[in-house]
C-alpha positions in Angstrom: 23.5 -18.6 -10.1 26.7 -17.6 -11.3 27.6 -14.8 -12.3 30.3 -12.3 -13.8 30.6 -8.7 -13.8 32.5 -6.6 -16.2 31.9 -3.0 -15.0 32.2 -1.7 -11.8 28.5 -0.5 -11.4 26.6 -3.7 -12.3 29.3 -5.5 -9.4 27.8 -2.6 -6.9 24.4 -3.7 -8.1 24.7 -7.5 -7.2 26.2 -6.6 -4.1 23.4 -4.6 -3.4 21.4 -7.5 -4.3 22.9 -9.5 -1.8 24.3 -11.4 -4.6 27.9 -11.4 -3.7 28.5 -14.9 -3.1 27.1 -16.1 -6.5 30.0 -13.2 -8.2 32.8 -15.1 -9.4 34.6 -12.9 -11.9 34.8 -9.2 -11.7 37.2 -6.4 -13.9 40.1 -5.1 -12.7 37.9 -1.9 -12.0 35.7 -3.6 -9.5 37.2 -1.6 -6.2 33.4 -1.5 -4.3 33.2 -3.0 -2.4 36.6 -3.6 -1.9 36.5 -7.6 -1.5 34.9 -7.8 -5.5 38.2 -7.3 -6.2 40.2 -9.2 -4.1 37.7 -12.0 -3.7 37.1 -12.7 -7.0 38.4 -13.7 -10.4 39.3 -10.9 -12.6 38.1 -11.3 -16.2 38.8 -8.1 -17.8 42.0 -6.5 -17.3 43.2 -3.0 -19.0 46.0 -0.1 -18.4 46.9 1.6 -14.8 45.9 5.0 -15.7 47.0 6.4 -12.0 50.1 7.8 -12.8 49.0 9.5 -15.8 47.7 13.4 -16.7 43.7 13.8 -17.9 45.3 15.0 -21.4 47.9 12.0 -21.3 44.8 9.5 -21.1 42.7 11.5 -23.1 45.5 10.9 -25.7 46.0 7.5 -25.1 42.4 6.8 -24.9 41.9 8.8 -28.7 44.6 7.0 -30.5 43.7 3.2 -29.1 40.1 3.9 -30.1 41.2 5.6 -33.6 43.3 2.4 -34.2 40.2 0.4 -34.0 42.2 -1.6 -30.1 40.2 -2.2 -27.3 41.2 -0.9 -24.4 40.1 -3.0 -21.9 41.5 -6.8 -22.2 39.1 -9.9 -21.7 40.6 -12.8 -20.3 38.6 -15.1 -21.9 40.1 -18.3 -20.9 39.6 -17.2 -17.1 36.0 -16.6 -17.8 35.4 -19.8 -19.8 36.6 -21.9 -16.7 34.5 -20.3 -14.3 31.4 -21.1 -16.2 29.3 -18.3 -15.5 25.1 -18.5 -16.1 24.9 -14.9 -17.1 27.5 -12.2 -17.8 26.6 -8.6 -17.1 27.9 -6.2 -19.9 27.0 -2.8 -21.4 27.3 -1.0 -24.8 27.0 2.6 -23.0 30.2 3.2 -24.0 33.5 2.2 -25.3 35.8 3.8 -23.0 34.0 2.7 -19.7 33.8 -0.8 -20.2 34.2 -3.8 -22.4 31.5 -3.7 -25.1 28.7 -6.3 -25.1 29.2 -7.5 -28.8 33.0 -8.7 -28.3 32.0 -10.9 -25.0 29.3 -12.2 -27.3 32.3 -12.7 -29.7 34.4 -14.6 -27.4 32.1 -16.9 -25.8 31.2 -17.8 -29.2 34.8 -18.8 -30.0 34.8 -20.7 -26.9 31.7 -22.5 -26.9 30.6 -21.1 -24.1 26.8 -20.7 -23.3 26.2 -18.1 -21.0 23.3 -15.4 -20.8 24.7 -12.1 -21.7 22.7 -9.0 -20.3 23.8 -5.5 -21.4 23.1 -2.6 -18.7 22.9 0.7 -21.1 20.7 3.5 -19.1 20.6 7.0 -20.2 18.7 8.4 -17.5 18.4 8.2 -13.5 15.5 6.5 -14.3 16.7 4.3 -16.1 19.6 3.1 -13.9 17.1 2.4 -11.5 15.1 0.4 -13.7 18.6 -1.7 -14.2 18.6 -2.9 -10.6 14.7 -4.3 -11.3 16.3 -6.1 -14.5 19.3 -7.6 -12.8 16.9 -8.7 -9.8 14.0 -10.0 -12.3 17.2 -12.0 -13.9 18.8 -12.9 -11.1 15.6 -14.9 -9.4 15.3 -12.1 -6.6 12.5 -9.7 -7.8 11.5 -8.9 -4.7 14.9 -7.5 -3.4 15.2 -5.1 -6.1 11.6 -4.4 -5.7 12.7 -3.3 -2.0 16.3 -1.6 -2.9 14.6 0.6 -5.8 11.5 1.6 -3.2 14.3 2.9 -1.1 16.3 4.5 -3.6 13.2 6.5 -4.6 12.0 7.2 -1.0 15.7 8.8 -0.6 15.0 10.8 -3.6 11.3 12.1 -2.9 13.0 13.1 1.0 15.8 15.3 -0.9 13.1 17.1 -3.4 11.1 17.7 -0.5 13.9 19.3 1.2 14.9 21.5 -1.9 11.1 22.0 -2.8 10.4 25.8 -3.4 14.0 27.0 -2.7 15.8 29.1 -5.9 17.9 26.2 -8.0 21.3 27.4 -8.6 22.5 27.2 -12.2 24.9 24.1 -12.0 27.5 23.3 -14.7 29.4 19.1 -13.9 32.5 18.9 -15.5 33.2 15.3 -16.3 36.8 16.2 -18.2 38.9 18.8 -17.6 41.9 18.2 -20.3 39.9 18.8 -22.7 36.7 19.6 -21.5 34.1 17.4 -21.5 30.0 18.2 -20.6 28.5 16.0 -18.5 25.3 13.6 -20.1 23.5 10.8 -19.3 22.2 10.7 -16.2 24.6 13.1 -14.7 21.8 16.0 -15.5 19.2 14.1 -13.4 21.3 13.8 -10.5 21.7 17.7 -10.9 17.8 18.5 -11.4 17.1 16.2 -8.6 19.3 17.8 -6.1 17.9 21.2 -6.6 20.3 22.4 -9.4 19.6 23.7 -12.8 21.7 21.8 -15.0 24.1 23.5 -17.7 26.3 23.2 -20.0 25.2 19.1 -20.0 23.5 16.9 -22.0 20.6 15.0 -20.5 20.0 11.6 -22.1 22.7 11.8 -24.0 26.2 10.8 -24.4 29.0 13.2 -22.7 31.0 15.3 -25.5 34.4 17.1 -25.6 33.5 21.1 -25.4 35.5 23.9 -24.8 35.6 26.6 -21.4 34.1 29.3 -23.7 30.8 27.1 -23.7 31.2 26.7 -20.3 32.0 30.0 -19.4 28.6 30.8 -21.6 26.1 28.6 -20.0 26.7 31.2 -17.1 27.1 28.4 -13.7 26.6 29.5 -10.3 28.1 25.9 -9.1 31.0 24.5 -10.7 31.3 20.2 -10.0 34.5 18.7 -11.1 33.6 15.1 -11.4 36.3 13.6 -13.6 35.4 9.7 -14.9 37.7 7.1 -13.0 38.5 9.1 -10.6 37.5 9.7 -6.8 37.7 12.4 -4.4 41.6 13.2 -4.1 41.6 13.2 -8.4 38.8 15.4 -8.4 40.4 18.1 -6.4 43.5 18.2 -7.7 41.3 18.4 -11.2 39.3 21.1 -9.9 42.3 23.3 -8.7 43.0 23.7 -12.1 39.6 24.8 -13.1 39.0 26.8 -10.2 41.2 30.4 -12.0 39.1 29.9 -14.9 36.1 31.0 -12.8 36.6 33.9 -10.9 34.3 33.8 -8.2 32.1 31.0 -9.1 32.2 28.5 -6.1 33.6 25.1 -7.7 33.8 22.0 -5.9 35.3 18.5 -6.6 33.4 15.5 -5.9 33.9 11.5 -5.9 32.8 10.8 -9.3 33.7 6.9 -9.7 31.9 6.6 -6.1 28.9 9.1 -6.4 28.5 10.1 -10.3 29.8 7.8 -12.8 28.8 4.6 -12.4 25.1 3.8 -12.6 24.4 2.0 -9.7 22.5 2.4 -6.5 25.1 4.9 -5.1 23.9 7.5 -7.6 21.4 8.3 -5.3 24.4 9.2 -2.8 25.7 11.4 -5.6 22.3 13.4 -5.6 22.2 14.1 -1.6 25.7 14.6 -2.2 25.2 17.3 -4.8 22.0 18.6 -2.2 24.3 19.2 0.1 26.8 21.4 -2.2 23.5 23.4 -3.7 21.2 23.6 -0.4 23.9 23.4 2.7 21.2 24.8 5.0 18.6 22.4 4.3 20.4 19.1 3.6 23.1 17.3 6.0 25.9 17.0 4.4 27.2 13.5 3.6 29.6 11.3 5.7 32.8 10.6 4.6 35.1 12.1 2.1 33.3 12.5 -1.1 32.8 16.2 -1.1 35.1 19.0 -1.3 35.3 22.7 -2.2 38.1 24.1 -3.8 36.9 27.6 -4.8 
């Protein structure tokens, strides 16, 4: 089957699948694994935001959406000629991805007739329950019958690690010029790795707030986990957050890798976030994707 990609987390999810060979067009987000990227056709383009301040793209981000512009680019043309059998979307939200409707819109115009399936979970649950929907639609049930068994076995081994021990208060920042709560799943991933979740929304969509709410809510943990950005972002986010919280330990963490993106790597971002809340009773993880600032 052919298929195309157009956020980052459904790519990680074929890939997981064992489904990379039948990718053939990705975004220009698509950087895991790294050959998506560079193996691929990308379909959906949009601005390099490296070089640019959180309150820069906020900005930027505010005005294209209050102008009624996208601001990602689909190249439809690109897509037309690789003739893919379904498309993998979302309508989660605006400034993540491409919405669903306006790929529906362009393969209209171009005659094309490919299956469109939109990826919109709310919960850690219900990311999950995307990987059995992309395997069911994919023809390989049975491998995302297997990959979700061992998502959830990783889970049940962290709650039985954390099981009985006192659950820090735990506030995820997800913006830090302005500030922005953490929803969605982001909660779950919180609860599940021992944490009491503040200052968040559970289920629900992430909203712009202020450090007075924050500073309310009363965290024990502070997690910077700034959207589209990993590790090195994160810290150099969280050093500015750090003298707003006198003696609250705040750490940054590799949001587009562990937090972000619903995919099967949330489940990293939980024993990630076990590790931060419960040191002496889970490892903590390989790699960069962890680091305290405060």
């Amino acid at each position: 089957m052919r298929l195309v990609s157009l956020l980052p987390s459904a790519t990680e999810i074929v890939y997981a699948l064992g489904l990379g060979d039948d990718l053939v067009g990705v975004t220009f987000e698509c950087d895991e694994p790294p050959q998506a990227r560079a193996d691929k056709t990308v379909v959906v383009g949009g601005r390099d935001t490296r070089g640019m301040s959180p309150a820069e793209i906020d900005d930027y981000v505010k005005s294209r959406l209050a102008a009624g512009e996208d601001l990602y680019t689909l190249h439809a043309g690109a897509m037309s000629e690789l003739a893919p059998e379904l498309i993998l979307t979302q309508d989660l939200c605006r400034v993540c991805a491409l919405p669903s409707d306006h790929v529906s819109d362009a393969l209209d115009h171009l005659g094309c007739r490919s299956d469109v399936l939109s990826l919109d979970p709310y919960t850690l649950d219900e990311v999950l329950d995307t990987i059995v929907e992309v395997g069911a639609r994919t023809g390989v049930p049975d491998r995302a019958a297997a990959l979700v068994g061992g998502l959830r076995d990783r889970l049940s081994a962290v709650a039985a690690a954390v099981r009985g021990r006192p659950r820090p208060r735990v506030a995820v920042v997800e913006w830090v010029d302005p500030p922005f709560t953490a929803g969605h799943w982001v909660p779950d991933l919180v609860r599940a790795a021992g944490g009491e979740p503040v200052a968040g929304r559970p289920g629900a969509r992430s909203v712009q707030t202020t450090w007075q709410e924050f500073h309310d809510a009363a965290p024990e943990v502070i997690i910077v986990s700034p959207c589209g950005f990993h590790l090195d972002g994160a810290v150099r986010q969280a050093e500015t957050v750090a003298p707003r919280f006198p003696g609250v330990p705040v750490w940054a963490i590799d949001a587009d890798g562990l937090v972000v993106r619903p995919g099967p790597r949330l489940v990293d971002g939980v024993e990630a976030m076990a590790a931060i809340l419960h040191p002496d009773a889970v490892a903590t993880p390989a790699g960069p994707v962890i680091a305290r600032v405060a």
